[in-house]
KETORVO-973753 format. One line per field, with one value per residue (C-alpha): residue in three letters; x negated, y, z negated. Coordinates in Angstrom, 1 decimal. Layout:
<sites>
residuo: [ALA/...]
u: [X/...]
v: [Y/...]
w: [Z/...]
</sites>
This chain:
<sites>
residuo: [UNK/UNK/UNK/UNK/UNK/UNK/UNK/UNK/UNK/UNK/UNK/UNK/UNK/UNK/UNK/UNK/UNK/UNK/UNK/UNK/UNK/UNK/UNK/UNK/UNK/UNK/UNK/UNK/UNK/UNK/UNK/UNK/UNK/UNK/UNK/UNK/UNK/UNK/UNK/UNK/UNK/UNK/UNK/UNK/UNK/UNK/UNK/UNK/UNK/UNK/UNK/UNK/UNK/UNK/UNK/UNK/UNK/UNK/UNK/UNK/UNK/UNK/UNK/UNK/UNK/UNK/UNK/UNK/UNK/UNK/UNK/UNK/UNK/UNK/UNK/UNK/UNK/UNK/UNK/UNK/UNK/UNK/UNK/UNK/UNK/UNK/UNK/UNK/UNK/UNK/UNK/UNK/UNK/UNK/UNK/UNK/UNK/UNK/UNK/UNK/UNK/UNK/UNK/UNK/UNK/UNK/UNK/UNK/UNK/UNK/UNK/UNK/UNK/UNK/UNK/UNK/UNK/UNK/UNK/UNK/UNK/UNK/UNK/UNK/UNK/UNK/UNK/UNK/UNK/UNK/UNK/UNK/UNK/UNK/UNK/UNK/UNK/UNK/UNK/UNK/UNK/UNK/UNK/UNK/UNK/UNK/UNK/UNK/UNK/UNK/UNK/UNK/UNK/UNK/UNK/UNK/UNK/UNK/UNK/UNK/UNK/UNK/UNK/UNK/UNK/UNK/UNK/UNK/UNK/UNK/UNK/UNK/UNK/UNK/UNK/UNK/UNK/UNK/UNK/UNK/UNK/UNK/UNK/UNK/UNK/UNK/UNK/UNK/UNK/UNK/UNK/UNK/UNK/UNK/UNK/UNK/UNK/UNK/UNK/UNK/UNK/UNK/UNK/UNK/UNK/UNK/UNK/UNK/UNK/UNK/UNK/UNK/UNK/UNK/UNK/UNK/UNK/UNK/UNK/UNK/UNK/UNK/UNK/UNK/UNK/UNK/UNK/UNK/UNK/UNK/UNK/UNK/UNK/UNK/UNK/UNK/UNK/UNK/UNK/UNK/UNK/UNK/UNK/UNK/UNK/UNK/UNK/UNK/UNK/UNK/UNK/UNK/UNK/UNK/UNK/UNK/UNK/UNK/UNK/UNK/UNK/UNK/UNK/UNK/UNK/UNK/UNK/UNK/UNK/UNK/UNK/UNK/UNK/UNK/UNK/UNK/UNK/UNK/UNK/UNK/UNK/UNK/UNK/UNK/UNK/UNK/UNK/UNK/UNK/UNK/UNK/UNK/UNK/UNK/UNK/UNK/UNK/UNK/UNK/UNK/UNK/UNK/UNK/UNK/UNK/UNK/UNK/UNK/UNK/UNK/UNK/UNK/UNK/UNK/UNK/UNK/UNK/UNK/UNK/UNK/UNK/UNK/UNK/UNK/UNK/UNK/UNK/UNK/UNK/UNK/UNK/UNK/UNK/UNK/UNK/UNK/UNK/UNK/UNK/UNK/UNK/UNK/UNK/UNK/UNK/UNK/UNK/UNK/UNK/UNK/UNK/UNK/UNK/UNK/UNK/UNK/UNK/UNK/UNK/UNK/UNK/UNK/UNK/UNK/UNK/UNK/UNK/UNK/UNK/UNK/UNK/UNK/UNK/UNK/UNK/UNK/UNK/UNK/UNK/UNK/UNK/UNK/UNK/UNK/UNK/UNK/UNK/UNK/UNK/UNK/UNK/UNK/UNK/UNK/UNK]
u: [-67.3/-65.0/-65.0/-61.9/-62.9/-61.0/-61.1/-59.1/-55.7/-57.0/-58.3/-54.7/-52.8/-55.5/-55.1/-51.3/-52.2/-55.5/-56.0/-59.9/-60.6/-64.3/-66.0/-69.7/-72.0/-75.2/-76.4/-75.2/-72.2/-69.9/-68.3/-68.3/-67.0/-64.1/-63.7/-62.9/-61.0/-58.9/-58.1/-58.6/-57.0/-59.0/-62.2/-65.6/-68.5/-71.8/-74.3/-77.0/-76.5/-79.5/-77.0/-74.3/-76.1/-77.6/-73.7/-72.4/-75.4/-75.5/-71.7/-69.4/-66.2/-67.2/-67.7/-64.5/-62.5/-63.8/-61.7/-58.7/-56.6/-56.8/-55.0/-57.7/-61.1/-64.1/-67.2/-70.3/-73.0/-71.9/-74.5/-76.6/-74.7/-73.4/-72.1/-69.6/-67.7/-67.0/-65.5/-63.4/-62.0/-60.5/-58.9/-57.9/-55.9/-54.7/-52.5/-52.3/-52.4/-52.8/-56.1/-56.7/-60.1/-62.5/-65.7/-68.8/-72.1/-74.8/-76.5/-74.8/-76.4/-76.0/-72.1/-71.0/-72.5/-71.1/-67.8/-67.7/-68.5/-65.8/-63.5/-62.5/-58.9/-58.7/-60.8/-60.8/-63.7/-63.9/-67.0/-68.0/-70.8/-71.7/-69.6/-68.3/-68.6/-64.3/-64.9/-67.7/-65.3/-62.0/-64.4/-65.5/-69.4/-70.1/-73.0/-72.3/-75.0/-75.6/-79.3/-79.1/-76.5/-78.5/-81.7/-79.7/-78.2/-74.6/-75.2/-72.1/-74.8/-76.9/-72.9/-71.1/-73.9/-76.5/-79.2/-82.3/-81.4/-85.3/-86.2/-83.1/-83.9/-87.3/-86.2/-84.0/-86.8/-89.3/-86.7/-84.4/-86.3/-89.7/-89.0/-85.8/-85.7/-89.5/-88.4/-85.8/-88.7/-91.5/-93.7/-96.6/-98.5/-96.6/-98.4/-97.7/-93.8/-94.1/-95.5/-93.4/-90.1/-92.1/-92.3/-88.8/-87.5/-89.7/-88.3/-84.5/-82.5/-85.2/-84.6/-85.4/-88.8/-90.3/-93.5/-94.2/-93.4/-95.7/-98.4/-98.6/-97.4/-100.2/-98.1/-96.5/-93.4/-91.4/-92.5/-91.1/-88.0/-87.8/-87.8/-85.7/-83.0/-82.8/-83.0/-79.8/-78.3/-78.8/-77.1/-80.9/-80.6/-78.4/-78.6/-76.3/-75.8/-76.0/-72.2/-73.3/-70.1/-69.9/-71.1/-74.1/-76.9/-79.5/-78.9/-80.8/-79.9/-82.0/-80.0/-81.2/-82.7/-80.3/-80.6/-77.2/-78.0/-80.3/-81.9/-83.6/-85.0/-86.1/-87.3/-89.8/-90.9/-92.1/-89.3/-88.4/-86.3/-83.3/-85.3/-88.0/-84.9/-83.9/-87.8/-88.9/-89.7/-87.4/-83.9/-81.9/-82.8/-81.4/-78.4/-77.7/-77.7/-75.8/-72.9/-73.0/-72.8/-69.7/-68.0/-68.7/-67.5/-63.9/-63.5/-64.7/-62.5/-59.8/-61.1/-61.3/-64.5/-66.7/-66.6/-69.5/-72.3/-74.6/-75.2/-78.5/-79.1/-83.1/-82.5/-82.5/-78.5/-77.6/-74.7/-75.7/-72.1/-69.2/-66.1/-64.5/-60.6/-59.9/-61.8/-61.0/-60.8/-64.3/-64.8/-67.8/-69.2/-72.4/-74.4/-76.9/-78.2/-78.0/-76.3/-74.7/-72.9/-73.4/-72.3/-75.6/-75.1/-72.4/-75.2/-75.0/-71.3/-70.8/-73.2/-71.9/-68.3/-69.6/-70.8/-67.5/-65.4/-63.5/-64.9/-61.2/-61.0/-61.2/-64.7/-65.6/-68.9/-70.1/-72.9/-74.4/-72.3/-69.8/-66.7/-64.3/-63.8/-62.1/-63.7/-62.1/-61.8/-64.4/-63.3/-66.3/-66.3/-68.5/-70.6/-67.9/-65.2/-66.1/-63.1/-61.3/-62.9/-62.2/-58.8/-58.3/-60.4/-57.6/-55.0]
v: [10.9/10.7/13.6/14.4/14.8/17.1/14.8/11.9/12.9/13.1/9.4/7.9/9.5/8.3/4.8/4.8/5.0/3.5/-0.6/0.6/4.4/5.1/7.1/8.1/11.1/11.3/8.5/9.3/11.7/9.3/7.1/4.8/5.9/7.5/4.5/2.3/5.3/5.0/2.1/0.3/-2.9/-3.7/-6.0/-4.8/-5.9/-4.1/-4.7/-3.7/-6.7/-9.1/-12.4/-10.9/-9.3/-12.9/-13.8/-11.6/-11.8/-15.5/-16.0/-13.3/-15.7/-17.1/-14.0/-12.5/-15.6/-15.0/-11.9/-12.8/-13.2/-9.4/-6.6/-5.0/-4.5/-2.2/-3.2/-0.5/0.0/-1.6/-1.1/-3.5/-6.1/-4.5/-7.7/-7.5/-4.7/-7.0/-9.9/-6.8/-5.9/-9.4/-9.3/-5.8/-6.9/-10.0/-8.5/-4.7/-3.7/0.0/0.7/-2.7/-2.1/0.7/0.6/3.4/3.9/6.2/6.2/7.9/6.8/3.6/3.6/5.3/3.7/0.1/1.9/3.1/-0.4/-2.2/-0.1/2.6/3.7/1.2/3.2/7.3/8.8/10.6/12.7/12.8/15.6/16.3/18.2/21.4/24.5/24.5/20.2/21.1/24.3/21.8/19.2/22.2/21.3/24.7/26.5/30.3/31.7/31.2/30.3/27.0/25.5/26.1/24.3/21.2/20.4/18.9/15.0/13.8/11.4/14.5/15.4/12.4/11.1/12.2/12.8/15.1/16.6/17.4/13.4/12.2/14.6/13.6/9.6/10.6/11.8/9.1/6.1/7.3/9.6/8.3/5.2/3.7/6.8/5.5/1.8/2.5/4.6/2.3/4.9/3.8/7.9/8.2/11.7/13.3/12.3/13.3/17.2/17.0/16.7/19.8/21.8/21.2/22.7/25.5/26.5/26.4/29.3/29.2/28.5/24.8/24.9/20.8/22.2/23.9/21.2/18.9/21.1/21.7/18.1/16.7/14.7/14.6/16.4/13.4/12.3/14.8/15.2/10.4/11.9/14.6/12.8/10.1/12.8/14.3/10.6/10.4/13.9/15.1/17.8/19.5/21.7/24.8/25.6/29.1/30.3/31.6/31.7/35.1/38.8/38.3/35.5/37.3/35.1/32.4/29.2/27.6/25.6/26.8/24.3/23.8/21.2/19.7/20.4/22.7/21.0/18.5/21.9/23.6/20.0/19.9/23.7/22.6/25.1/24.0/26.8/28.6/32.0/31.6/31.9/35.4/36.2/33.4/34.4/31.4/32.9/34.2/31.4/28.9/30.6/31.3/27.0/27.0/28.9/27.1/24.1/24.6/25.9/22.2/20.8/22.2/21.7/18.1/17.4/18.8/16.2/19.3/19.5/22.6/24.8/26.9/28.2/31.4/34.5/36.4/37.8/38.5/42.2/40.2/41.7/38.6/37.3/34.4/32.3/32.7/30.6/29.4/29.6/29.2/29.2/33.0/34.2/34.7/35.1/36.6/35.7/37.7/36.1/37.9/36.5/40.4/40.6/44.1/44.7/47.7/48.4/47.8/44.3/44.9/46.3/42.6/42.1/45.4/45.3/41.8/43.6/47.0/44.2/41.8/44.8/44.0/46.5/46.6/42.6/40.7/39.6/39.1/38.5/36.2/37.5/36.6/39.0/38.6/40.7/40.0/44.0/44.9/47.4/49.1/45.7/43.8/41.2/40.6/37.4/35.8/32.6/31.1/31.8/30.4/28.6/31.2/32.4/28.8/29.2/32.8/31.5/29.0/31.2]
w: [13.4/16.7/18.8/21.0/24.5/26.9/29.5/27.5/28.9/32.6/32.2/30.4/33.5/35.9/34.5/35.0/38.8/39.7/38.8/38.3/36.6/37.0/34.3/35.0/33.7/31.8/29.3/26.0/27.3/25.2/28.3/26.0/23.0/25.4/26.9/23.7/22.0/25.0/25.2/21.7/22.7/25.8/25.8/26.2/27.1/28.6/31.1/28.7/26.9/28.7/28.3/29.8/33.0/33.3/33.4/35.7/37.9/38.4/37.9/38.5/38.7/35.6/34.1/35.2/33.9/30.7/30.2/32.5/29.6/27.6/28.2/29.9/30.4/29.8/31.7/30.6/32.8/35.6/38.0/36.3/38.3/41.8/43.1/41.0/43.2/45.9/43.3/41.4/44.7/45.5/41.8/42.4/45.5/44.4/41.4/40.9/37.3/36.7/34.4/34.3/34.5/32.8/34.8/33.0/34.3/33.9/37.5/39.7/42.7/42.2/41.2/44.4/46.9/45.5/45.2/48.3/49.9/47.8/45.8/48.1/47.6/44.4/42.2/40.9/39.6/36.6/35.6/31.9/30.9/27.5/24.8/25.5/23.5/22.9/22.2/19.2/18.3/17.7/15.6/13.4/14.6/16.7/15.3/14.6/17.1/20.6/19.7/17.4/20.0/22.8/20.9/19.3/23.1/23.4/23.5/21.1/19.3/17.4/16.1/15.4/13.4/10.7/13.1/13.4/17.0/17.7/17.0/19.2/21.8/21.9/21.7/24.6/26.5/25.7/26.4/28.7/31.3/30.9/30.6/32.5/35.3/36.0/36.0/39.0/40.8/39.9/38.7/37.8/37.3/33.8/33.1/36.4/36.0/32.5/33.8/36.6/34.7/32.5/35.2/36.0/32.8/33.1/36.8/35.4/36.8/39.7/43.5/43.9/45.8/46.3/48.1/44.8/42.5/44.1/44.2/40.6/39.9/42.2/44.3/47.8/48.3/49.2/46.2/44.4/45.9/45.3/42.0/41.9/43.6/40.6/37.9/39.7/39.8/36.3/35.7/33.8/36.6/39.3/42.4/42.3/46.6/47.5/49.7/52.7/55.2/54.6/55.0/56.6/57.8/55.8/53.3/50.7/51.7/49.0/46.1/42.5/39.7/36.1/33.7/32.5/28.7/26.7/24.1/26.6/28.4/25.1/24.0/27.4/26.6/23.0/22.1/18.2/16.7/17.5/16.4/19.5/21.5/21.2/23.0/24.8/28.5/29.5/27.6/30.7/32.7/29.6/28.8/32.9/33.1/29.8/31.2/34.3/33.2/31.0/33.9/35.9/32.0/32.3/35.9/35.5/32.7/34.3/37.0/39.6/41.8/40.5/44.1/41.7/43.6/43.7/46.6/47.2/49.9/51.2/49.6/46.3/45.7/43.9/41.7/39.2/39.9/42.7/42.0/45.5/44.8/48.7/51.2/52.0/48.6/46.1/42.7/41.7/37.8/36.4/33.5/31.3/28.0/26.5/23.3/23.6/26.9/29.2/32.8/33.8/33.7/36.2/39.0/40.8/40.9/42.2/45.0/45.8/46.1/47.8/50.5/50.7/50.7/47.8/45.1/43.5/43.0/39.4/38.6/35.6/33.1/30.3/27.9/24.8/22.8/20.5/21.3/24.7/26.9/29.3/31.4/34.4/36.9/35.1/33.1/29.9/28.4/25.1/25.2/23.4/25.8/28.8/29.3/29.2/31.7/34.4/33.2/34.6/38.0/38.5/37.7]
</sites>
């Protein structure tokens, strides 16, 4: 089943200006499925294929040459074969042809630093993450209850095909994180990797804090932050920054810890039905990184940079997400995983107002419940409507 993507009108605009439209995100976001729905009359061909890396490892002309002749092409997983920036650049100069070229990759790390050596001012970059609650809503695939979606995850593969999202989920674990993630690090302590990714999931929502991790993984800190840095490559996990150019210094200055999807998190926790959910000690944290992480969806889809981070100050007055519109103007965004709203949920945005001076300004609220309010200058917004909500941020 083919799932529209958001993002498919940013990428056919991008490819009417760029000769090379980079799409990178998480493996199994559906780069390339977007890719070839695209752009249905380009070749492809992908790096995970063992005779083609050989190819465009040994003989990049020849492999180029090969394809000369289509319309365009679609090379998947390009970092398998890096040199190939510097022979795509020559190309890329010698005859300009918008979109020409489709280039995916699931390592982030890896991607930019050979783009940035080759391709600069040749190439956009396009960020794909998995599906969004309003993608699954338009296919007719979103669950009825907050619970079961957060559980089955959003990787397109459990949706577009008849799949038991516990086994993929699991397979995704297995293959992908234990396997390749440890293959780039060269891991060789497979259980301490496998609890430290554990004790990752269980620290979601929490200030990111590498001295701890690598006490109760049993390794060095640098170790633990060799590994961190490829799970954030990979787009397994993400930092959220704290703002502090205002107010005051007394401030946390300490990113926070999410995960880009759910069911990976409630997969590591041994979490295996949607009805643990509505008591599991972890439930705040989860549905704080679920709403998060939609918001950094729509922004990438809209190919926008997130400008999302948190506020606490050493008080513990906190607010969960602040949008940065400007530089000079805030938006503050509480999120509570209650199912029935009160204005008690509203004790953090207010205090954060009380302390910018703004206690009049639009802020607004996403819970768990079911029904959008209004209330006085507070703006209350479902699960389900959180873009909504990045809509009236932009406005």
């Amino acid at each position: 089943m083919h799932i529209k993507r958001e993002i498919q009108a940013i990428l056919e605009r991008m490819a009417r200006q760029f000769p090379v439209v980079s799409i990178t995100g998480p493996f199994g976001s559906g780069k390339t499925t977007l890719a070839k729905m695209t752009f249905p009359e380009y070749t492809y061909v992908t790096l995970e294929d063992l005779d083609r890396r050989r190819i465009a490892l040994d003989d990049p002309r020849q492999f180029f040459a090969a394809f000369a002749q289509g319309k365009g092409l679609i090379i998947d997983e390009i970092q398998h074969a890096p040199d190939l920036f510097s022979y795509l650049q020559t190309i890329v100069d010698e005859a300009y042809r918008p979109g020409h070229f489709i280039i995916t990759g699931s390592q982030n790390f890896a991607l930019l630093e050979s783009i940035s050596q080759s391709l600069a001012g040749r190439v956009t970059l396009l960020t794909l993450l998995p599906l969004t609650v309003d993608e699954l809503r338009q296919a007719n695939l979103l669950a009825p209850t907050l619970e079961e979606n957060l559980i089955k995850g959003f990787y397109p593969r459990i949706y577009a095909q008849p799949i038991d999202p516990e086994i993929w989920v699991q397979d995704y674990i297995a293959t992908y994180i234990e396997r390749d993630v440890r293959q780039i690090l060269k891991i060789g302590d497979i259980l301490s990797f496998q609890k430290f990714i554990a004790l990752c999931a269980a620290r979601i929502g929490s200030i990111l804090n590498f001295a701890e991790l690598a006490r109760d993984a049993g390794v060095s800190p640098n170790t633990i932050k060799s590994w961190f840095s490829v799970l954030e490559a990979s787009y397994i996990v993400y930092q959220l920054a704290p703002h502090y150019n205002n107010y005051s210094k007394r401030i946390i200055q300490t990113p926070k810890l999410y995960f880009y999807d759910t069911g990976l998190v409630c997969a590591l926790l041994g979490i295996q039905s949607a009805q643990e959910l509505f008591t599991h000690p972890i439930r705040g944290n989860l549905f704080e990184s679920f709403a998060i992480t939609e918001m950094f969806k729509y922004r990438y889809n809209a190919h926008k940079k997130p400008h999302l981070f948190y506020w606490r100050d050493t008080q513990q007055h906190e607010v969960d997400c602040v949008f940065e519109k400007r530089y000079d103007t805030l938006i503050p965004v509480e999120i509570k995983a209650s199912m029935t709203f009160s204005n008690t949920l509203l004790k953090g945005i207010s205090q954060w107002q009380q302390i910018a001076h703004v206690e009049n300004d639009p802020a607004y609220l996403i819970y768990a419940g079911d029904t959008n309010l209004n209330y006085m200058h507070y703006r209350i917004y479902t699960w389900d409507s959180i873009k909504t909500v990045v809509q009236k941020l932009e406005e």
